[in-house]
Residue, then its C-alpha position, 0 to 999 in steps of 0.5 A: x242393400x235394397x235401401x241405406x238411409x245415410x247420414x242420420x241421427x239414429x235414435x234406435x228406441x231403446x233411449x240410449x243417446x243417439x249417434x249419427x249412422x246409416x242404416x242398411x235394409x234387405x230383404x225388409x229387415x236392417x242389417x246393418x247400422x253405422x258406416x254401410x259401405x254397400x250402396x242400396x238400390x234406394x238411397x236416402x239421404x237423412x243428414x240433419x234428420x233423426x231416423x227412428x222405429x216406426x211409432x205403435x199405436x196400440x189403442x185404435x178403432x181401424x176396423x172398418x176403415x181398413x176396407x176404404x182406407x187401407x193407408x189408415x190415414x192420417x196416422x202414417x203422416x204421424x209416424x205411426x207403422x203398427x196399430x193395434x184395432x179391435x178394442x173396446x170389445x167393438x169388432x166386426x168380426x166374428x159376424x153373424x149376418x142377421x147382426x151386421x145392422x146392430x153392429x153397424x149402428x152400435x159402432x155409429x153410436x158408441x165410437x162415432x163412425x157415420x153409419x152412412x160409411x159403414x153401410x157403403x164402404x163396409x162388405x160385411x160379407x165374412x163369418x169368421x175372425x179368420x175370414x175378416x183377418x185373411x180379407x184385409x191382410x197384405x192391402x195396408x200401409x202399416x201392421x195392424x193387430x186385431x183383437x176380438x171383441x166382447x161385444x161380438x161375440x155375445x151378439x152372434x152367439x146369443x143374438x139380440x139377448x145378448x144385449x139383454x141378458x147374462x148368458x148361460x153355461x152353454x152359451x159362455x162356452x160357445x163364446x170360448x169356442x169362438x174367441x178360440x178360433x179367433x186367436x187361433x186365426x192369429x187374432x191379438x187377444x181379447x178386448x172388452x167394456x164396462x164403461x157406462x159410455x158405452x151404449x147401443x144406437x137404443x141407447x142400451x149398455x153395450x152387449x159386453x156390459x151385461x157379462x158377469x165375472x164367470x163369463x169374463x174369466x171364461x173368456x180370459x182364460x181361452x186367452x191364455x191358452x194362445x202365444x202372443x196374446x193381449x187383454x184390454x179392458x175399458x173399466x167404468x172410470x170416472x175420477x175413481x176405478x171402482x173396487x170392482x174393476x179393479x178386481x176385476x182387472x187383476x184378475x182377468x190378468x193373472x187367470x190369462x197370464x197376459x197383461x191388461x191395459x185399459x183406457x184411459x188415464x188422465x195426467x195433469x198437475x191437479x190430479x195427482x192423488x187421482x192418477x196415484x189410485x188409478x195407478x195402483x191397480x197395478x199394483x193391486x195386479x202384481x200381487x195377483x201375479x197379473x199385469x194391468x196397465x192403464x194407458x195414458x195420452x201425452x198431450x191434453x184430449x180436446x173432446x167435441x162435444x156434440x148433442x146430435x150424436x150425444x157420444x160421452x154426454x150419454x154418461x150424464x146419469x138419467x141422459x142415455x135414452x135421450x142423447x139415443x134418440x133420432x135427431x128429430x125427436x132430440x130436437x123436439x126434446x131439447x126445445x121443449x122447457x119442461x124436457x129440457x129442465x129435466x134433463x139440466x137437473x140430472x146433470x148439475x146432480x152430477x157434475x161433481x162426478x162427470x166432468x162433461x155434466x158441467x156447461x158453466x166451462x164449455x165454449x162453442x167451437x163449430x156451426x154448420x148453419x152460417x147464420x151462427x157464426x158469431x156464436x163461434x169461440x165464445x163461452x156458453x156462460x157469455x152467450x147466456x148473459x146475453x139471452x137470459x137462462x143458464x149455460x145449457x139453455x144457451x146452448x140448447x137455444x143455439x144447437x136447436x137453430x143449429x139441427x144439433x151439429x154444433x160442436x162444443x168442449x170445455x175452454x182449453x186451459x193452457x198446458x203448464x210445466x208442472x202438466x208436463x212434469x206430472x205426465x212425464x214422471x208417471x211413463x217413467x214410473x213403468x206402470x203406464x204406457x202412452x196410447x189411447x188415440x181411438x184413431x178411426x172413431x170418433x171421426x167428428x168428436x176427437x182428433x187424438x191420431x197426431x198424439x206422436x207428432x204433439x209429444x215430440x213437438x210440445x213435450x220434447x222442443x218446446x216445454x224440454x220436458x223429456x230428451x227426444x231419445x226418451x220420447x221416441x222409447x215411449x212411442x216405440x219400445x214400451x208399447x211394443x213390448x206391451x204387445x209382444x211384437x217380435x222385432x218391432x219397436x226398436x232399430x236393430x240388426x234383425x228388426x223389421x225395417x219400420x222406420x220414421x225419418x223426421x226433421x225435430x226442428x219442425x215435427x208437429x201436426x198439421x191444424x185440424x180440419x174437417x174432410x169430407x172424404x168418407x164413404x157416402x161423402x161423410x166427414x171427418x177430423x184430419x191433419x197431416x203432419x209436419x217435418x215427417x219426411x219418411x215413413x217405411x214399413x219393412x223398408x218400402x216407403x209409404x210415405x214420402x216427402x210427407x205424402x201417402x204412397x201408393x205401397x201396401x207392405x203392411x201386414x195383418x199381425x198374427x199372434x204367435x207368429x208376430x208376437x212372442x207371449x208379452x212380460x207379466x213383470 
């Protein structure tokens, strides 16, 4: 044996109960689980702690932190062993040289990566998805997926018309030819958005947004023509899917013969006939012979508001343009009243719609300018009593003598038995499936990258909303079946060696902070995690003792060789 982990509880991901075994790896994979007589060359001793698969998170934005961070931190000290990246329809690959800057700034604008870092960490120095697949390949901790993305695609085949216009028979077939070639390098399978969110550094809606049905059927089908293969879809979803997408999802499922997932379902207790139409695209799907899976995060998503990047206030109708500009100009708007009123109006005409539009419930979080800081924890409501105006103007008035760095989100309702038992009966309904961190973006905006260590410790110890063996299968199996990931998700005689020691005591996330640890000495949101002893991929250690490692046994996924063609059913 290269390593035995003795003495644990082994909860092997498949929810069956757990029983208390060794467990025996070579050669990267287990061999055996129970009483292992042989002695390893690496022993672990695991006694009163459970020993399960490594976590997959299928809903990740690693991309271009794969080249500065090859641990893809913090995630491993969460449990996390397999990602999937490239989602959203936002890769950098395949690439065109001449649209590495729209690229860079797209990705700084719509999924929060300081451009500075993409600029400076970044080579951007490969054409192909074959070449930027090859290029990361064995320097990761953990197993990353890639899908190929919408977004790209459209810009290297019709440069800047495509994000400008729909494209035509020819180019639609030049993009078929170069997802073709992605899937064939062993991309995952193809992503893509229609979320108004989603808008370039201009402002404009996202390339992939400008695509009509044909093109995106087009793309689906190339899909379907490889093993192991994924579709995942961003709708333009607010308390509704739209008929449209939800046409649409199903069909782009059963043309490829793949499922779908999209992001992202919200579950609590006072949303239920909500999250029973959302559900039933899945429905909608099945009768088209497709599958369509939405996915849902466990625990609440406390989102960090910040007008300086105006990332989700762009959604706001009548915003885009303004929430786009240069921070110079915003705050030239901001203060002026006239601006200001304009922009109030649009969003109290639709607050009832967009969530984010109300700022009657937000509260200051953060200040970077320290003579404002006993603005800090308090409600824009309160601060406006004091200052006169409304919520927005308090909140103009603060975040302009702040140079538009202060973050702000909606006051944290407490989570209730009833949230957890309406979260808990939709992953047991089978139509959802637990996902959707967006690790590696929105670097100052959401810290959802500890989504596993939460579950386990919120849902699992302290509400006892579901049995630890059942939370493990949703971290685990389900996602990794979503994807077709041969041998992982599960421990096994034959599986790969991904694994995750933890004491459930005392599992959870570190608190959040920010780290200065970005390339040009950017920031980011980060935790570590609690009680997470051990975590091995094919049997090395990258994370020890609840520290990184300096092991880099991770592989780039490959479809076809690490995947077999998921289930539709």
């Amino acid at each position: 044996m290269d390593l035995v982990v003795r003495n644990g509880e082994v909860v092997d991901g498949t929810g069956r109960p757990r029983r208390r075994a060794d467990v025996g790896v070579a050669g990267g994979r287990v061999v055996e689980i129970g009483s292992v007589v042989d002695r390893g060359r690496r022993e672990i001793d695991a006694d009163g702690l459970v020993v399960a698969p490594g976590f997959v998170d299928v809903h990740t934005h690693f991309d271009a932190q794969a080249f500065w961070d090859p641990t893809l931190s913090p995630s491993p000290l969460h449990g996390v062993t397999t990602v999937m990246a490239g989602n959203c329809g936002f890769t950098i690959a395949p690439l065109e040289p001449s649209q590495a800057p729209f690229l860079r700034s797209m990705l700084a604008r719509v999924e929060g990566m300081p451009l500075a870092s993409l600029e400076a960490g970044v080579p951007w120095d490969w054409s192909s998805t074959a070449q930027y697949l090859d290029r990361i390949d064995s320097t990761l901790s953990v197993n990353a997926g890639f899908m190929v993305g919408h977004s790209a695609l459209r810009r290297v085949v019709m440069g800047d018309a495509g994000s400008e216009r729909t494209a035509s028979a020819e180019e639609v077939t030049a993009m078929c030819d170069l997802l073709r070639a992605g899937l064939a390098a062993g991309a995952i399978g193809f992503s893509t958005s229609r979320s108004r969110t989603h808008n370039d550094a201009a402002g404009n809606p996202v390339p992939s947004r400008l695509a009509q049905s044909d093109e995106l059927v087009a793309l689906a089908e190339v899909c379907g023509e490889f093993a192991g293969t994924s579709l995942e879809y961003i709708p333009d979803a607010g308390p509704r899917l739209s008929d449209e997408d939800v046409e649409m999802m199903g069909l782009l499922s059963a043309t490829a013969r793949r499922p779908l997932n999209w992001n992202l379902l919200t579950v609590h207790a006072g949303n239920k006939d909500e999250v029973s139409a959302k559900l039933a695209s899945a429905d909608h799907a099945a009768r088209r012979g497709g599958r369509v899976v939405p996915l849902t995060m466990p625990v609440n998503i406390p989102i960090r508001f910040c007008l300086a990047t105006g990332f989700i206030l762009d959604m706001i109708p009548g915003w885009e343009k303004a929430m786009a500009l240069p921070v110079d100009q915003k705050l030239e708007l901001l203060r002026n009243r006239d601006e200001r009123s304009n922009l109030e109006r649009l969003a109290a005409a639709s607050a009832g719609g967009v969530g984010v539009a109300n700022f009657d419930d937000k509260v200051i979080l953060e200040v970077h300018n320290p003579d404002l800081r006993r603005y800090e924890g308090r409600r824009l409501t309160d601060i406006a009593a004091e200052t006169g105006g409304s919520a927005f103007d308090a909140l103009c008035e603060v975040a302009c003598q702040d140079q538009l760095r202060t973050l702000f989100s909606r006051a944290a309702a407490a989570e209730t038995s009833e949230d957890w038992k309406a979260r808990v009966g939709v992953w047991r309904d089978g139509r959802a499936v637990i996902g959707a961190s967006d690790a590696g973006a929105h670097l100052d905006l959401l810290a959802t990258f500890n989504y596993t260590t939460l579950l386990l410790a919120q849902a699992v110890r302290e509400h006892q909303a579901l049995p630890l063996e059942e939370a493990v299968h949703y971290l685990t199996e389900v996602p990794a079946d979503l994807y077709g990931l041969a041998d992982r998700g599960r421990l096994a005689s034959g599986s790969r060696a991904d694994i995750v020691i933890f004491d459930e005591s005392t599992v959870g996330s570190e608190p959040i902070a920010m780290r200065y640890d970005l390339p040009a000495s950017a920031g980011r949101l980060y935790a570590g995690g609690q009680g997470i002893r051990n975590v091995l991929v094919s049997g090395e250690e990258i994370v020890c003792d609840g520290v990184l490692t300096d092991s880099r046994p991770g592989v780039v996924l490959r479809s076809g060789r690490d995947t077999i063609t998921p289930a539709m059913a």
